[in-house]
N, CA, C and O atoms as CSV, one atom per row, in Angstrom:
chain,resi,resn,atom,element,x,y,z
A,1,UNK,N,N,-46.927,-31.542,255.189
A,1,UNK,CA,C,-46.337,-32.716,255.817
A,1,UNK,C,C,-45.770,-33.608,254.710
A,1,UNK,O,O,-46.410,-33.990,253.730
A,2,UNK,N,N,-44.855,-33.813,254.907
A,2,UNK,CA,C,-43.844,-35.093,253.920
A,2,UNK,C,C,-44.579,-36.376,253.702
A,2,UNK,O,O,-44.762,-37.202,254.596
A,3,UNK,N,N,-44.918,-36.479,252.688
A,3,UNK,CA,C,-45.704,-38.163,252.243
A,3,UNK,C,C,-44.775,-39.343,252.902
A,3,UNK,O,O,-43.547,-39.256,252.886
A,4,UNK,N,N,-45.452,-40.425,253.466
A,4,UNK,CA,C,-44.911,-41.322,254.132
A,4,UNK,C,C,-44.183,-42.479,253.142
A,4,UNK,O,O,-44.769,-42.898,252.144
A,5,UNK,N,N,-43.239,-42.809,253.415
A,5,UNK,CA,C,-42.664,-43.610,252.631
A,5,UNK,C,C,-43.120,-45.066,252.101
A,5,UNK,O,O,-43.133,-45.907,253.000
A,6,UNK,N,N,-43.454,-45.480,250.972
A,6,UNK,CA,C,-44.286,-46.847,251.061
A,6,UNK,C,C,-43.660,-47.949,251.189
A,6,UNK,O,O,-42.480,-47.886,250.846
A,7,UNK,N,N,-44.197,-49.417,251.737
A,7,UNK,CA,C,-43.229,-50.105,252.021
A,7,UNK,C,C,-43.541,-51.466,251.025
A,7,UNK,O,O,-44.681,-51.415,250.563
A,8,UNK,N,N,-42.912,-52.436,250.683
A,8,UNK,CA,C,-42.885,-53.387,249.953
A,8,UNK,C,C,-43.821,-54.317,250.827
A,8,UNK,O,O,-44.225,-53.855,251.894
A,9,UNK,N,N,-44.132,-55.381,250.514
A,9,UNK,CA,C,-44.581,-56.385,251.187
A,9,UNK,C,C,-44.018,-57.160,252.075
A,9,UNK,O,O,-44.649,-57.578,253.046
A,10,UNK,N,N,-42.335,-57.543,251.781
A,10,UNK,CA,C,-41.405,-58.109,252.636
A,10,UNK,C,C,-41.095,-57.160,254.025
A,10,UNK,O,O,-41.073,-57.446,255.222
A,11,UNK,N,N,-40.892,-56.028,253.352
A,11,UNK,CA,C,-40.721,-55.180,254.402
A,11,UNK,C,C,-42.193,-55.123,255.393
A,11,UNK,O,O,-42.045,-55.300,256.603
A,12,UNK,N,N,-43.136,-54.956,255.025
A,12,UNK,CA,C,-44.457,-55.055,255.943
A,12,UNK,C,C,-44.205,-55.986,256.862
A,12,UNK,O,O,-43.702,-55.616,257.923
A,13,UNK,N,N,-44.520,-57.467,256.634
A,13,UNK,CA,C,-44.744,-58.419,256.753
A,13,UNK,C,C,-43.344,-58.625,257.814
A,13,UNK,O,O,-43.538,-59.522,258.635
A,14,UNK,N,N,-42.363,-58.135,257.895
A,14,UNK,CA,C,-40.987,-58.245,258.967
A,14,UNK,C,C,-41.360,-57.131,259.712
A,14,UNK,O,O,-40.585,-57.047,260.665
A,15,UNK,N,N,-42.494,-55.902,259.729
A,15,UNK,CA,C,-42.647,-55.246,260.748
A,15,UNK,C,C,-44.283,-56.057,261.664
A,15,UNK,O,O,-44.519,-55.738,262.829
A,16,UNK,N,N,-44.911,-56.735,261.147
A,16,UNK,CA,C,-46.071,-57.107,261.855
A,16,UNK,C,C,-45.937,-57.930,263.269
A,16,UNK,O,O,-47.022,-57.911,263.850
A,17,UNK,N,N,-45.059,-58.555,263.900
A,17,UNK,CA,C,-45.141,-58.811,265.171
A,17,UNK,C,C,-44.752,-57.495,265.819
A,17,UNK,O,O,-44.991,-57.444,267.026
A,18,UNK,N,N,-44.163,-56.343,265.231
A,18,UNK,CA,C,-43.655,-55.220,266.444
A,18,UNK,C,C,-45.233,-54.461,265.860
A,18,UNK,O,O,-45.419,-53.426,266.500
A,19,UNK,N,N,-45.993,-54.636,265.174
A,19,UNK,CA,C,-47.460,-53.970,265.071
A,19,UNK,C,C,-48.255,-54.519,265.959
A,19,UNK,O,O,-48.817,-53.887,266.853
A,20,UNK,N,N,-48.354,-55.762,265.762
A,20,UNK,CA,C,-49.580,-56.378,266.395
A,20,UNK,C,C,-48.511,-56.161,268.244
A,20,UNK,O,O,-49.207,-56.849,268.990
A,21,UNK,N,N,-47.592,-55.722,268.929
A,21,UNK,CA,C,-46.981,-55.480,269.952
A,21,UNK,C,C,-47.402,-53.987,270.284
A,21,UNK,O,O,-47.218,-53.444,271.373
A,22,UNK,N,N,-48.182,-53.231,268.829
A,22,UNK,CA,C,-48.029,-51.964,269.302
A,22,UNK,C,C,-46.346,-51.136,269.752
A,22,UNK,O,O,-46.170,-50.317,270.655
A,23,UNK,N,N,-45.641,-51.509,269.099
A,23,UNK,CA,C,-44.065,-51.405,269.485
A,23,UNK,C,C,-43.591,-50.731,268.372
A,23,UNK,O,O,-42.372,-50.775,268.212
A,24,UNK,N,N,-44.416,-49.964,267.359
A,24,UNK,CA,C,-44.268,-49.703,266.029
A,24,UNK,C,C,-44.018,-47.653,266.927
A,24,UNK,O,O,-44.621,-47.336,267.952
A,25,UNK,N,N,-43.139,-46.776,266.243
A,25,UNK,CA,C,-42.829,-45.358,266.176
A,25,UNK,C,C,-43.876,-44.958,265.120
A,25,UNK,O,O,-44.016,-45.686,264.137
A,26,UNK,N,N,-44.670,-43.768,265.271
A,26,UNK,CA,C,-45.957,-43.492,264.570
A,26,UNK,C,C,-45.478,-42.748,262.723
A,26,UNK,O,O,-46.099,-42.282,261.768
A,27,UNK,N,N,-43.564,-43.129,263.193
A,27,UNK,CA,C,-42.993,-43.087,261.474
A,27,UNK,C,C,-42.858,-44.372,260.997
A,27,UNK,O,O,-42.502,-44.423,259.820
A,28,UNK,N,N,-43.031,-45.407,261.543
A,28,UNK,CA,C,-42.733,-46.764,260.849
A,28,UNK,C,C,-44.619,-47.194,260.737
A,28,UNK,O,O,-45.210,-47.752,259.813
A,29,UNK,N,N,-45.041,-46.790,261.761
A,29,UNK,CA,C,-46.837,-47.742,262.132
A,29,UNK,C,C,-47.242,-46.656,260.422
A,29,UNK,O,O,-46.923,-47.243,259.388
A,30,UNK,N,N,-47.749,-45.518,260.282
A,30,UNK,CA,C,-48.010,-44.755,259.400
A,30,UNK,C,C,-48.002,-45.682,258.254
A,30,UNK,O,O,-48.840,-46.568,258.086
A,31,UNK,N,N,-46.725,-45.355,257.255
A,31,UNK,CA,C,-46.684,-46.339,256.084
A,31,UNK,C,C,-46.946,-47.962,256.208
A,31,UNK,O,O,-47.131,-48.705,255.244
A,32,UNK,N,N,-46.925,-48.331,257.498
A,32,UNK,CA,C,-47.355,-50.024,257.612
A,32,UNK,C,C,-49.218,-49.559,257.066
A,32,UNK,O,O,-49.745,-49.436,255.960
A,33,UNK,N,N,-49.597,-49.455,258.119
A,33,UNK,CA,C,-51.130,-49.107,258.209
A,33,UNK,C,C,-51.498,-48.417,256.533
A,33,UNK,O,O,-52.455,-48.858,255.897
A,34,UNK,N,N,-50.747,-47.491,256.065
A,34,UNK,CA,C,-50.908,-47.047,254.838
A,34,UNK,C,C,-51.229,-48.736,253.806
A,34,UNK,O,O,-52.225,-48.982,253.127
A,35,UNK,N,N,-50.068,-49.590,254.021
A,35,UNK,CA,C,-49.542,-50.428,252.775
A,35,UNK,C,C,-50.422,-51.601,253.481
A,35,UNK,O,O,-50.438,-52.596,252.755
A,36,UNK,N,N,-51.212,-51.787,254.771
A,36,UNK,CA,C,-52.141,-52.800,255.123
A,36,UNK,C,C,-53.593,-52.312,254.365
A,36,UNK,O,O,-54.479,-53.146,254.175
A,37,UNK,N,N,-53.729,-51.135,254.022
A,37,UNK,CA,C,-54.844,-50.334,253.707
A,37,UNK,C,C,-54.899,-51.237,252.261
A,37,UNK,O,O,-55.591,-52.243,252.109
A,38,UNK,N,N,-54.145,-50.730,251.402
A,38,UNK,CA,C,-53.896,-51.004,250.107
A,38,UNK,C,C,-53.430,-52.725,249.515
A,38,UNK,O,O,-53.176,-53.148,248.387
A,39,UNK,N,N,-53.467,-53.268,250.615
A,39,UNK,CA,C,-52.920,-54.083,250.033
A,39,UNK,C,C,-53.203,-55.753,251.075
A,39,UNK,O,O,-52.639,-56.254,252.048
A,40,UNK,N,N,-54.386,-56.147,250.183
A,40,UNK,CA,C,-55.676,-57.101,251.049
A,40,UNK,C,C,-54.661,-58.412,251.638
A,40,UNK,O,O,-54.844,-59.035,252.684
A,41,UNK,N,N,-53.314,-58.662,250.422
A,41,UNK,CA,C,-53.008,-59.925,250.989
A,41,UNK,C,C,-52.068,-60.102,252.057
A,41,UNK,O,O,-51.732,-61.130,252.646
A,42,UNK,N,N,-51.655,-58.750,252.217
A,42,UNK,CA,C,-50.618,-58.371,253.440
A,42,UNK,C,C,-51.432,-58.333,254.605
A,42,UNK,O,O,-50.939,-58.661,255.684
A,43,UNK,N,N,-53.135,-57.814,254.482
A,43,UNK,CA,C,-53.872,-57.231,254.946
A,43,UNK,C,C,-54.521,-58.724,256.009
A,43,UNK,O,O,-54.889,-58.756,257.184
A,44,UNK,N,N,-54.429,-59.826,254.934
A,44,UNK,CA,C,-54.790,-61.331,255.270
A,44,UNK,C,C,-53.755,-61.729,256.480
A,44,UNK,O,O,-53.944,-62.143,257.624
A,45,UNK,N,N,-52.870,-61.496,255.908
A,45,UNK,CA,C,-51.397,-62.249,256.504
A,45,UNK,C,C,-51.694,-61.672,258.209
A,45,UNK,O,O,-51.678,-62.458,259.156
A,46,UNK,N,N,-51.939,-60.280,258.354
A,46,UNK,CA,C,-51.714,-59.562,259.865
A,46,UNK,C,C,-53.071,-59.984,260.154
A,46,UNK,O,O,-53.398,-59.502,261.238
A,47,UNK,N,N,-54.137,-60.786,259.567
A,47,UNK,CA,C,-55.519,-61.554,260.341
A,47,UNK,C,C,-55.104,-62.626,260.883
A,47,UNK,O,O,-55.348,-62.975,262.037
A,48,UNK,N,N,-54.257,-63.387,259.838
A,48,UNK,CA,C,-54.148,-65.114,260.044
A,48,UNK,C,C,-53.065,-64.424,261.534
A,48,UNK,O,O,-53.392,-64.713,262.685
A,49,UNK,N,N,-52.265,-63.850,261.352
A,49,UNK,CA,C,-51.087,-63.989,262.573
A,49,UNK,C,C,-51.838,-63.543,264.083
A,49,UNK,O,O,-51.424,-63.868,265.196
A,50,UNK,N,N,-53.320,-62.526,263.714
A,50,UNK,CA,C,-53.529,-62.525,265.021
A,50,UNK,C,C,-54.839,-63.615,265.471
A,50,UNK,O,O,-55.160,-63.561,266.658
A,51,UNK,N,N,-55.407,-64.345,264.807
A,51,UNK,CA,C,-55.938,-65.524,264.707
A,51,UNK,C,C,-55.108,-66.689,265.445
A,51,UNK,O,O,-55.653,-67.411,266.280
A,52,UNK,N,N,-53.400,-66.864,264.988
A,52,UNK,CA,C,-53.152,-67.750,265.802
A,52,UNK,C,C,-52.832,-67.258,267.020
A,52,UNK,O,O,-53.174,-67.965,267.968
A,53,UNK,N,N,-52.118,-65.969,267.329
A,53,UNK,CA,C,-51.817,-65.624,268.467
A,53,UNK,C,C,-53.004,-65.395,269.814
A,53,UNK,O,O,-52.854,-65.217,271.023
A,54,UNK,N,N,-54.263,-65.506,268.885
A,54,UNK,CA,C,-55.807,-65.735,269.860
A,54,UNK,C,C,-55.693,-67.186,270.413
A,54,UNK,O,O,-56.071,-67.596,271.511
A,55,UNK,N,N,-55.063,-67.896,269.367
A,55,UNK,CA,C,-55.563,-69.579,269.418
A,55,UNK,C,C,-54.301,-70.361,270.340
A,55,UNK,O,O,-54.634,-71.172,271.205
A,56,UNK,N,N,-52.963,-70.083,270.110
A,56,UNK,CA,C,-51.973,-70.236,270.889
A,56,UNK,C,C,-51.997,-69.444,272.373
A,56,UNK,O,O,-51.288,-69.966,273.234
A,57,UNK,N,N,-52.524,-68.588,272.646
A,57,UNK,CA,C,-52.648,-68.059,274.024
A,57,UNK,C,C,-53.746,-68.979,274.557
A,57,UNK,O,O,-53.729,-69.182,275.771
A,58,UNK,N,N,-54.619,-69.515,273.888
A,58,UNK,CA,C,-55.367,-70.352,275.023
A,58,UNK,C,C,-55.119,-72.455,275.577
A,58,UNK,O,O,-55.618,-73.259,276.364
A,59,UNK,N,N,-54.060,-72.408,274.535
A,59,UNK,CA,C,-53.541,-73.474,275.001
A,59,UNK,C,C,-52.806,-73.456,276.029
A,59,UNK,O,O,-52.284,-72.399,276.382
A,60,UNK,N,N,-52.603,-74.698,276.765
A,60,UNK,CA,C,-52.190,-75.118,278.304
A,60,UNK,C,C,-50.778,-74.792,277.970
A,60,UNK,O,O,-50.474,-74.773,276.778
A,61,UNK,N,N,-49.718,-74.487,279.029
A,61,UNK,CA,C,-48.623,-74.756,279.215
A,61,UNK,C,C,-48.004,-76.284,279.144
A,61,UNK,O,O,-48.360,-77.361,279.622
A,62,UNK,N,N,-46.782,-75.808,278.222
A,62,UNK,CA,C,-46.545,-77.771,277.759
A,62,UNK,C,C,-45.741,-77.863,278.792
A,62,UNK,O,O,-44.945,-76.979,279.111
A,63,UNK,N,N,-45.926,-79.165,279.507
A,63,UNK,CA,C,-45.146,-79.605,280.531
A,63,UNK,C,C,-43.473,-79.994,280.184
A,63,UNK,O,O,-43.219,-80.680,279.194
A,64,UNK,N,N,-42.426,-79.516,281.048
A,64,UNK,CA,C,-41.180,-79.620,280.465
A,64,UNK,C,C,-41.305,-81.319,280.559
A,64,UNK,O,O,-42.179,-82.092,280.952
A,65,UNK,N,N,-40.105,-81.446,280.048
A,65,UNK,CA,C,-39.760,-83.341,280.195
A,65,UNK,C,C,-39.351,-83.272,281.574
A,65,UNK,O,O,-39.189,-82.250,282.241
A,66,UNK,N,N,-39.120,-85.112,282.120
A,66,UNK,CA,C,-38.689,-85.125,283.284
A,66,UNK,C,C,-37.560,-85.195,283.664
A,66,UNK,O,O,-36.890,-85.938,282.947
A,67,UNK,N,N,-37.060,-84.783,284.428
A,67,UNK,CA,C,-35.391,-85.100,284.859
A,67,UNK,C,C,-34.634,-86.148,284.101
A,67,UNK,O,O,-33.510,-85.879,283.680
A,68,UNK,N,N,-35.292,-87.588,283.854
A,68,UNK,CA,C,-34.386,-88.306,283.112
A,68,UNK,C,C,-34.393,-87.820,281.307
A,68,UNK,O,O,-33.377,-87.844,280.612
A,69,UNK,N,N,-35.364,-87.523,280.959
A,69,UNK,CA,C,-34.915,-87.161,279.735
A,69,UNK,C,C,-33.752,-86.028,279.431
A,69,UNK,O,O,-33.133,-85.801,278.391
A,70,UNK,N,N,-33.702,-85.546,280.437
A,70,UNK,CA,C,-32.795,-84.036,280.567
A,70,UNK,C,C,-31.383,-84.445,280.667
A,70,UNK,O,O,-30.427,-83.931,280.086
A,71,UNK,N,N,-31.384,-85.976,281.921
A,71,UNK,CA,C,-29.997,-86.470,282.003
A,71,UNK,C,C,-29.810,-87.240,280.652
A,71,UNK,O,O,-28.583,-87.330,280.624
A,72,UNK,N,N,-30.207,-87.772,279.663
A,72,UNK,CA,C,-30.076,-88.970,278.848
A,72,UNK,C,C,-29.423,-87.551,278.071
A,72,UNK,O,O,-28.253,-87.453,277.700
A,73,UNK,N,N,-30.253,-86.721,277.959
A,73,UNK,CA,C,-29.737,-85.862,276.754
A,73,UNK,C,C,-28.481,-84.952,277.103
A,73,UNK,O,O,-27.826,-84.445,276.192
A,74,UNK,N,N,-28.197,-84.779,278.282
A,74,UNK,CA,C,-26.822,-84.599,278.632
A,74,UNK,C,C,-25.664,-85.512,278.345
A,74,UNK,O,O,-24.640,-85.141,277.770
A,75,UNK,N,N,-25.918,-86.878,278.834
A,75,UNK,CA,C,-25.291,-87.806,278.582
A,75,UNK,C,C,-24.892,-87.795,277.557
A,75,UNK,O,O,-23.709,-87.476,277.439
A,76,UNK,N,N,-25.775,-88.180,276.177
A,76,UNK,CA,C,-25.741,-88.262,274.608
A,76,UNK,C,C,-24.883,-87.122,274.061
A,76,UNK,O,O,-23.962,-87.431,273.306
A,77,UNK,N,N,-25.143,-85.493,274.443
A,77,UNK,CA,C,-24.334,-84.977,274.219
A,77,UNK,C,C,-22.733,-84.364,274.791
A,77,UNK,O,O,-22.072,-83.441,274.315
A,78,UNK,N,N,-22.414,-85.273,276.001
A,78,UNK,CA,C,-21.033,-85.354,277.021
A,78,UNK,C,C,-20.190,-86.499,275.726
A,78,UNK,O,O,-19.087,-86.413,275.184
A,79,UNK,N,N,-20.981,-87.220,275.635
A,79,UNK,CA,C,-20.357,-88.448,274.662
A,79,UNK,C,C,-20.177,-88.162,273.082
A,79,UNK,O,O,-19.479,-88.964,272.460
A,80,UNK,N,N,-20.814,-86.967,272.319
A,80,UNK,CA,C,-20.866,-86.707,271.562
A,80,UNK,C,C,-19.876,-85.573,271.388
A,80,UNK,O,O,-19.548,-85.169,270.272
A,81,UNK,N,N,-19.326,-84.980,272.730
A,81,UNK,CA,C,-18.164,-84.188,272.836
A,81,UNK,C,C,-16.820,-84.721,273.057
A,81,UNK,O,O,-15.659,-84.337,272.920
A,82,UNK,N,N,-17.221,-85.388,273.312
A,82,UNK,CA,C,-15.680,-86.723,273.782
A,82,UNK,C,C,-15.238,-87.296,272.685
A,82,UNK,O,O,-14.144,-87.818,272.468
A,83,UNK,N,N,-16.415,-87.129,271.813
A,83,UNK,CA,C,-16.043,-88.077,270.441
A,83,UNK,C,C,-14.831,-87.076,269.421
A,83,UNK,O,O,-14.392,-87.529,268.364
């Protein structure tokens, strides 16, 4: 079998939301999982990201603004197009 290709840190670190999605092809997940193995601070980075994504899923839904803030900010920007 062909050795998996290793990946840099930048490159890791731009595949970890399609990891932690499970959305990874078992040719891209392979060398991730390889270069998370080897390498503790990349290894940190995919803890802290699923740490917040534990901590942000249990907060409330933020309430949108109300209708008038929605019109003011239409307004501001109708007038800012006119300009």
């Amino acid at each position: 079998m062909p050795r998996a290709r290793r990946l840099s840190c930048q490159a890791a670190v731009e595949l970890v939301t399609d990891h932690l999605e499970a959305a990874l092809t078992p040719v891209v997940q392979a060398p991730l999982e390889d270069h998370l193995r080897s390498c503790p601070t990349c290894a940190e980075y995919v803890r802290q990201v699923r740490v917040m994504v534990r901590a942000l899923r249990r907060l409330a839904p933020a309430t949108p603004p109300d209708g008038s803030a929605r019109t003011e900010l239409l307004v501001r920007y109708r007038r800012w197009i006119a300009a």
